[in-house]
C-alpha positions in Angstrom: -7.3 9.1 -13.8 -6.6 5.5 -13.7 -3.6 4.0 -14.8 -2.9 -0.2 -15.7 -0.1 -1.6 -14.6 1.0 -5.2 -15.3 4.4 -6.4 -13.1 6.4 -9.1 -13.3 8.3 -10.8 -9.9 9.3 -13.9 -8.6 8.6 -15.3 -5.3 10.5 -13.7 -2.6 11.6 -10.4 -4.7 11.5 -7.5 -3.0 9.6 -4.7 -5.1 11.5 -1.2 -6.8 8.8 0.3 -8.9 8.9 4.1 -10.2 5.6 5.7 -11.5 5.6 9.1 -13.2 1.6 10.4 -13.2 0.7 13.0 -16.0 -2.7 14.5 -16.8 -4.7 12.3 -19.1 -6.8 15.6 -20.7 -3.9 18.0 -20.8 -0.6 16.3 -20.6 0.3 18.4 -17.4 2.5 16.6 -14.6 -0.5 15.0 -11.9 0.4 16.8 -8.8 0.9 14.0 -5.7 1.6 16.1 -3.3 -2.0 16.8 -2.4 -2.3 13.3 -1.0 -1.1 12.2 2.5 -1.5 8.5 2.2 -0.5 6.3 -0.1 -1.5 2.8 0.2 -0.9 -0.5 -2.0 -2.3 -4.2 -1.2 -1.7 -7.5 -3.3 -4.7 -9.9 -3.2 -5.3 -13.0 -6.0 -8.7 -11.9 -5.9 -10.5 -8.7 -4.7 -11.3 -9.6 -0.8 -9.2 -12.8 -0.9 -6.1 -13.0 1.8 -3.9 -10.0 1.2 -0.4 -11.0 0.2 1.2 -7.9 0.3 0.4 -4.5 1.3 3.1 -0.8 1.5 2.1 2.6 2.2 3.8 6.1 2.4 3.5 6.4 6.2 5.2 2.6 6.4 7.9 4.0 3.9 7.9 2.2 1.3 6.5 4.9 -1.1 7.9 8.3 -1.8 6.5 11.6 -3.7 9.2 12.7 -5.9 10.4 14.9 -8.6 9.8 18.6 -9.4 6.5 18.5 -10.6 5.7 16.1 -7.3 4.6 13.7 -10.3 6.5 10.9 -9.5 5.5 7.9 -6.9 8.6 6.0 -5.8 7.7 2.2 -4.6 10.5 0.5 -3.5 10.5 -2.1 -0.1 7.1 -4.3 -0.7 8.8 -8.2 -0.2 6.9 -10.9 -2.2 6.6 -13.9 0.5 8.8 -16.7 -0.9 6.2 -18.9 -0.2 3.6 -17.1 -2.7 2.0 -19.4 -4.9 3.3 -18.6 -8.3 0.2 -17.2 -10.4 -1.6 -14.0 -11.2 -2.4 -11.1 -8.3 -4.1 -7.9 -8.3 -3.1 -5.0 -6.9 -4.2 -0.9 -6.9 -2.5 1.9 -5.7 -4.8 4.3 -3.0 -4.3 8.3 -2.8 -6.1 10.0 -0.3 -6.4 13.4 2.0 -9.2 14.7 3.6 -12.3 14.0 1.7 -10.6 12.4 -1.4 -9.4 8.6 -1.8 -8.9 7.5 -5.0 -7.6 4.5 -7.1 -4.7 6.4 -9.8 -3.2 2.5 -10.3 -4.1 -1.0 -10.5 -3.3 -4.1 -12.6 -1.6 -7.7 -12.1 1.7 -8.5 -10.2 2.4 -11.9 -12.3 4.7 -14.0 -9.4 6.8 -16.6 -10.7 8.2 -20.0 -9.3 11.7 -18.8 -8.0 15.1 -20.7 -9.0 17.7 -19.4 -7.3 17.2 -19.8 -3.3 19.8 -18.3 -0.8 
């Protein structure tokens, strides 16, 4: 399973994402709750400086629902100072013996307007 995902932010935001996971073959809710760590980065390029990072031991993700199908992302700031353009990002599972890539795509950061 690997799923795209293309997000929209401005410089500074701070990110609050939900993402509900369902079996590609069978339709059956994906089952998170095998996975102890869950870890995101943000990089314009794959090995470039990393601009953002959030991971389930830091708290800014949470396995939810009743099927334990549902990954909430919510806490991962956007540095104002982010040149506006187009990121990168994937979303890491892993437990013992298993690391896997269920998300990626591009966080699209925009110029921001309205300062504090």
């Amino acid at each position: 399973m690997n799923n795209t995902a293309n997000i929209q932010v401005v410089q500074g935001d701070i990110l609050a994402r939900t993402f509900t996971f369902t079996d590609t073959d069978t339709g059956d809710p994906y089952d998170l709750s095998i996975y102890t760590e869950v870890k995101m980065q943000i990089r314009k390029k794959p090995g470039n400086t990393l601009i953002a990072e959030g991971s389930l031991t830091d708290g800014q993700f949470a396995i939810t629902g009743d099927d334990n199908n549902v990954l909430e992302m919510e806490g991962i700031t956007i540095p104002e100072d982010t040149t506006a353009g187009v990121y990168l990002f994937d979303i890491e599972f892993s437990a013992t013996g298993i690391r896997e890539t269920l998300i990626r795509g591009r966080i699209i950061v925009q110029e921001q307007i309205t300062t504090s």
